[in-house]
Structure formats: C-alpha cells, structure tokens
N, C-alpha and C positions, 0 to 999 in steps of 0.2 A: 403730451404726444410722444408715442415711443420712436426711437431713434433707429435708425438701421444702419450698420455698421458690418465690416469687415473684421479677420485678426490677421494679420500680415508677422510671418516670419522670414527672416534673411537667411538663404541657405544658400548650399553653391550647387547644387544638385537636385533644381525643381520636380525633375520626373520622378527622382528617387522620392522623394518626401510628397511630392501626390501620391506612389503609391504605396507608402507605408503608412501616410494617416488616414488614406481613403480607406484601409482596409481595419484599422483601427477603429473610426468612426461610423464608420458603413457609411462613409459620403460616396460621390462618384466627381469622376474629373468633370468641369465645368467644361462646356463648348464653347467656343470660337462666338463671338456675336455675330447674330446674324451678316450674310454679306461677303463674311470672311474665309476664307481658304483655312486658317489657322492661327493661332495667338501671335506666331511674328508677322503675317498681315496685318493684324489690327493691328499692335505695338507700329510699325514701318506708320501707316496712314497716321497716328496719332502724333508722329515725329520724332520720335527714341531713334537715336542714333546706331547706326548699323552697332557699332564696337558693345554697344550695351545689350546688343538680341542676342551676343552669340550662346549664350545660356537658355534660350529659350530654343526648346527642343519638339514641343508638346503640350498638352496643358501643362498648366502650373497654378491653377487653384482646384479646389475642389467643393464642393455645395450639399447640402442635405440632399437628398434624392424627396423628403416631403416636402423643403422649405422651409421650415420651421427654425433648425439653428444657422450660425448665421456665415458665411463664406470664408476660405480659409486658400489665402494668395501667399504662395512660396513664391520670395522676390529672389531673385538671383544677384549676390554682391562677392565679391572678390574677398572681403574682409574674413580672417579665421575669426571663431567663435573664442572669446577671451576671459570669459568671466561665467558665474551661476547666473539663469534667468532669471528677473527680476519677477516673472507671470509665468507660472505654467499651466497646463491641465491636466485634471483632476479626473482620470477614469472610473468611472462608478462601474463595477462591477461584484461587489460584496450581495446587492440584495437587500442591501439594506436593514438595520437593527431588530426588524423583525423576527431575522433568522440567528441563532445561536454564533457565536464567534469561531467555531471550529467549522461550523458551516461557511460563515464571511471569508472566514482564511481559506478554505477549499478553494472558494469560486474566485478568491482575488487571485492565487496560485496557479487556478487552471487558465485566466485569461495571462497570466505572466508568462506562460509557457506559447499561447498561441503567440504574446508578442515579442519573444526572444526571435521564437520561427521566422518573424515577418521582418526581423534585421533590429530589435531594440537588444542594450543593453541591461541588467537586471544591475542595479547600485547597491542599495542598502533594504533589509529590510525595516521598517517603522511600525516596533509595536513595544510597548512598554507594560509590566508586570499590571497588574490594578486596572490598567487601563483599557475600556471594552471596544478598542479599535486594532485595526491591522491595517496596514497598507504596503506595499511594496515601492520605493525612488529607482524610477529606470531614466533610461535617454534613449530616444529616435537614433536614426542612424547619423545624423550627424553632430549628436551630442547634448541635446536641448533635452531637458530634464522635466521629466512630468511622473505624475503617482499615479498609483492602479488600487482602489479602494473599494 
C-alpha cells in the first residue's frame, strides 16, 4: 500500500519559502482547512501556543495544484541553518539524455537564471570532463541547497 506523506523544511521565513518554491515547483499555497479564517486559526484550535504562531503570517505549505507530488510545509523554528543538507532536491530540468549535452546545459542554465531571479543563490557548477552530465548546486533563499539538472 502506498504511503502518503509530507516533506517539512525548518525555515524562519514561511512566506518567503512558499513563495520561492511555489514558483520553483509550479505548486500553489495550500488553503486554510476548511472552517478556518487562516493557518493561525487552525494552528490556535489545535493548541500551539500563541509564542509559536508568531511566524505564521500566511500559508506556509504549498501542494501540487494536480495532486500528484506530495505537500511541502515550511515549519517556522528560531534555530539558524548549521550544517549541508542531509536531502535535497533534485530539479529536472535538462530534458533529459535524449537531447545532446550542450542542449541539457542550455536548458539547466536557462532555469538557473529564472531561479537566481526568484531569490536562489547559484554555488558550484557540477560537470566533469568525460562525463555526460551537467547540473548546476544552488540554495533557496535561506540557504538549503538543492541541484538544477
């Protein structure tokens, strides 16, 4: 039976990171469950402590707009980011080995540039001689590192 599941990143700035990976993704912000005025309603009815909402501004996950991949909840923690991520993701945009490698690197290139625009940082590029891959190592805007391939 398949499993359904969330991916929950820890950021301090939920709005910011709804909306740079919604834009990323093509997800949209999730709504409010039914019922609810807005996310610190529901959070207040569930019984999260006033001192913990004051981070919640707006949504703070966002969802496939088909359904298919699976929900992405920016939690809000006080804690700075310390270390490399242990998981990241992996942007497919190359097209895939069917196209030539000067074509993969165009198109991995041209999405690097819309997500510089949208607030990511550009790190290293990853491509090595012989080898018939290209990818570019960026980070979100609060520093969580993910590839564009």
């Amino acid at each position: 039976m398949a499993v359904r599941y969330q991916i929950v990143l820890d950021c301090h700035d939920p709005r910011q990171m709804v909306s740079f990976w919604g834009s990323v993704l093509g997800y949209q912000p999730e709504s409010a469950p039914r019922g609810f005025a807005g996310w610190r309603e529901y959070w207040k009815s569930v019984g999260v402590p006033e001192d913990e909402l004051r981070a919640v501004t707006g949504p703070e996950s966002i969802v496939d707009p088909k359904g298919e991949g699976p929900r992405l909840w920016f939690h809000a923690v006080p804690e700075e980011k310390i270390c490399k991520n242990r998981m990241h993701f992996d942007i497919k945009a190359s097209g895939g080995r069917n196209l030539s490698l000067a074509a993969r690197r165009a198109q991995v290139e041209t999405e690097v540039a819309r997500l510089v625009k949208l607030g990511a940082t550009r790190l290293e590029t990853l491509e090595s001689e012989g080898v018939d891959h290209y990818a570019v190592a960026m980070a979100d805007p609060e520093g969580n590192e993910f590839d564009v391939n």
